[in-house]
N, C-alpha and C positions, 0 to 999 in steps of 0.2 A: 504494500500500500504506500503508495506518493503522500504526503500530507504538503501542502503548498500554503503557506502562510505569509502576513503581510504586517509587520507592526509601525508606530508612526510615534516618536521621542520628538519633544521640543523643549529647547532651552528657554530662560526666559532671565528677568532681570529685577530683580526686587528693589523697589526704590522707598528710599525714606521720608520722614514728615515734610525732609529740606530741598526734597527733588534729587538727591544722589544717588546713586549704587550703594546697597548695603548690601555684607553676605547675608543669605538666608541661613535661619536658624539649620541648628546640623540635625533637627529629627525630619525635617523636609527631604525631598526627595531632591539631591545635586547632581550635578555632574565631577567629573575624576577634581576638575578645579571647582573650589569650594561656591566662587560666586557667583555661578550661573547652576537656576533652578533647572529641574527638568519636569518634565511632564509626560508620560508614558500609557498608551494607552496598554490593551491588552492585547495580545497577537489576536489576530483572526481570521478566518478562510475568505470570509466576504468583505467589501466595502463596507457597508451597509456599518458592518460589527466594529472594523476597524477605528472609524470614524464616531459610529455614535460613543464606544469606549472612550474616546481620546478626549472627547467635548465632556464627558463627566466629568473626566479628571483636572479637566482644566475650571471647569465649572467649579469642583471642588477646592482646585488650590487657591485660586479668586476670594469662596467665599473662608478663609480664616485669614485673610491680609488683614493687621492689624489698623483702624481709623487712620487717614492720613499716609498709608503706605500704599503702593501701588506696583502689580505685575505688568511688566510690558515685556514686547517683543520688539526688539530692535535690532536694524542694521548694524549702528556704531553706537554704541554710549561713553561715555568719558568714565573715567572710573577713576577717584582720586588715589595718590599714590599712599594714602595710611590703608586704604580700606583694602587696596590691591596688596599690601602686606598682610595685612589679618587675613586675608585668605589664602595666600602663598603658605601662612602655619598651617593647614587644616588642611593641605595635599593630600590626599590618598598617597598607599604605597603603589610603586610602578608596578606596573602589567606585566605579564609572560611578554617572551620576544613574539612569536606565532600568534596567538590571541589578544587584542588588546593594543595591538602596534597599528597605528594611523599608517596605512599607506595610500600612494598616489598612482594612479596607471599611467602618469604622462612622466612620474620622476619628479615631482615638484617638493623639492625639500623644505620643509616648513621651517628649518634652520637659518634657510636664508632671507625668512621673515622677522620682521618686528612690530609690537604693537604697542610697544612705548611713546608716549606724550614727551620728549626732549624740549627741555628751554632753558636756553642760556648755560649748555652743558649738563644740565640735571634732570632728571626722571621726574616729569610732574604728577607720571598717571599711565594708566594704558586706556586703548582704546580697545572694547569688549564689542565680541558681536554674537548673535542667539541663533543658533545653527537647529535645522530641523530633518532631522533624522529619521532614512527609509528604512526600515529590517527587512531583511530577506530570507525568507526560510522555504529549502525545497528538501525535504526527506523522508527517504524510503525506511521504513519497517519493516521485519518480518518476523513473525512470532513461530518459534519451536515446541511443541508442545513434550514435558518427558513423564509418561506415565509409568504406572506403579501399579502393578498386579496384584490384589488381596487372596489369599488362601485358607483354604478351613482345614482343620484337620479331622480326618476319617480312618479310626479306628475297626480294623477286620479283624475277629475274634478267632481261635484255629480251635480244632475239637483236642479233645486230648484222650486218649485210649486208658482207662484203668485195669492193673494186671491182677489178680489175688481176690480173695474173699476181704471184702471191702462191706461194710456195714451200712455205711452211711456215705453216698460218692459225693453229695454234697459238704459235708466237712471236710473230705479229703481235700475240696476243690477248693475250699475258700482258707486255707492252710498253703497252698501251693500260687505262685505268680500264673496268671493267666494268659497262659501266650495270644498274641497276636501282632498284625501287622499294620503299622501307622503308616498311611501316605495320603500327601496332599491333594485337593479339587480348588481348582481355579474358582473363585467367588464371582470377582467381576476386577474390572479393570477403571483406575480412578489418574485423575490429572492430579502428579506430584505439583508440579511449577512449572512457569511458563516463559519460557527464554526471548527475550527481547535485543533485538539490533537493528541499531540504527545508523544512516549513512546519508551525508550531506551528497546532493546531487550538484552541489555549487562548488565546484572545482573552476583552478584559477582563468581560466577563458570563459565561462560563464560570469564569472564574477564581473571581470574587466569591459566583457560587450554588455549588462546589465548596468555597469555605471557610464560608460559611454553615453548608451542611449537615453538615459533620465538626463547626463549633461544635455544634449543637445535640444533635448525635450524643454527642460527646465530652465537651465544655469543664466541663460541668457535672460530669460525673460525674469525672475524674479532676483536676478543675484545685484547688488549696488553697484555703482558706476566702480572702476578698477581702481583708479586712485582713492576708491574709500574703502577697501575691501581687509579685511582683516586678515591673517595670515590662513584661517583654516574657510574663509570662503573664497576657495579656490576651485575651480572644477577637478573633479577627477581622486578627490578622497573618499576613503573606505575605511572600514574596520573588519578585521573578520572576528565571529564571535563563535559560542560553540552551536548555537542553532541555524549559523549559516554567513550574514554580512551585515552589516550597516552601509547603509550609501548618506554620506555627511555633507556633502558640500554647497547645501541649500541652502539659504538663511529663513530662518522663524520667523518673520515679520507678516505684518496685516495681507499682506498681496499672497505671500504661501497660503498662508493657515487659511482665506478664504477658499484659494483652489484647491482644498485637501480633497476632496470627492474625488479631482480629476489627477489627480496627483497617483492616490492610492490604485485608485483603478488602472492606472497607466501600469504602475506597478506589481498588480494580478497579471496585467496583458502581457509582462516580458516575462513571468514566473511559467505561464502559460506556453509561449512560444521559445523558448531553449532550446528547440531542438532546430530554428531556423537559424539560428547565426552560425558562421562557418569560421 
């Protein structure tokens, strides 16, 4: 069985009473860097599920925003440089190299990005942007089943011959071991456990013509002008996870998060078609 799933992560930015960047509290749901929220819906096989998941969640992180605070999705925000250190302490620890490693299909090193605010020689701040996030899940299952035969046992009793002037052949008999012979009948046959394996259908040429095609789909049309682009909205970033990829290089802001229907659905359509790219 193929299980073909579709989930939809969006970063977001918490601001405070004074209009800034604050980190979100740490029982919120973040991202790897502390100061960008996220918002996660729950995998699912259809649009329909993807999307109405996604709007709860966002529905719900909306309504515990403290009086005066407020979630946005933005291109670029300024993010002062105290607050950009209170969140630099509250890193996660780094990822596996294979899992969790940001990479690019076109090679674009995000090393030779920067997203620091410079003035007058000194780090004012960085400039933070809210990336929205495709999952991609294509995998096979197959279940083993190892059963387990139950047996009863059946008792065959053997005659036994008495020799001599015997009185009473029942006291002799219940004085003496009564032979016979024990062997087993199959009962019935029952399921011990049920073996499971799974296997991603998204190997690395699938992966890289699925982010291709959302670039060309997408990138353009919703990504900010290039001189305002933040290091990770770049075309052509991925993650791989263990249910299959992320596709990152979108930005979260009002023009995505409206076209999510078409968005997600584009993204059933190439989960669908893998076997047309060559």
């Amino acid at each position: 069985m193929i299980e073909k799933m579709v989930g939809v992560e969006a970063e977001f930015i918490l601001l405070g009473k004074e209009g800034k960047a604050i980190v979100p509290p740490a029982y919120w749901d973040r991202d790897g860097f502390p100061l960008l929220g996220e918002i996660r819906s729950e995998p699912g096989k259809s649009v329909s599920d993807v999307v109405a998941s996604f709007l709860k969640k966002k529905l719900e992180a909306e309504d515990k925003v403290r009086k005066g605070h407020q979630v946005i999705f933005s291109d670029t925000t300024r993010v002062p440089l105290a607050t950009y250190r209170a969140a630099m302490k509250q890193v996660t620890e780094p990822k596996g190299e294979s899992i969790g490693k940001v990479k690019n299909i076109y090679g674009t090193n995000i090393d030779d990005f920067s997203d620091q605010i410079i003035s007058k020689g000194k780090i004012q701040g960085i400039n933070a942007s809210c990336g929205l996030h495709i999952h991609f899940s294509c995998q096979e299952t197959k279940e083993v089943k190892v059963y387990r035969d139950e047996y009863a046992l059946v008792r065959i009793p053997l005659s036994m011959a008495v020799v001599g002037n015997v009185k009473d052949t029942k006291d002799l008999l219940d004085e003496v071991v009564r032979p016979e012979i024990q062997l087993y009948r199959k009962v019935e046959t029952k399921v011990e456990k049920t073996l499971k394996a799974t296997s991603s259908q998204l190997n690395r040429p699938a992966v890289e013509w699925i982010v291709k095609q959302m670039d060309d789909k997408f990138f353009d049309r919703f990504a900010p002008a290039e001189n305002k682009r933040t290091k990770y909205r770049q075309p052509g970033f991925y993650e791989l996870k263990s249910h299959g990829f992320e596709y990152r290089s979108l930005p979260a802001n009002e023009a995505s998060l409206n076209s999510l229907v078409e968005i997600v659905g584009f993204a059933f359509k190439l989960l669908n078609s893998l076997n047309d790219f060559d």
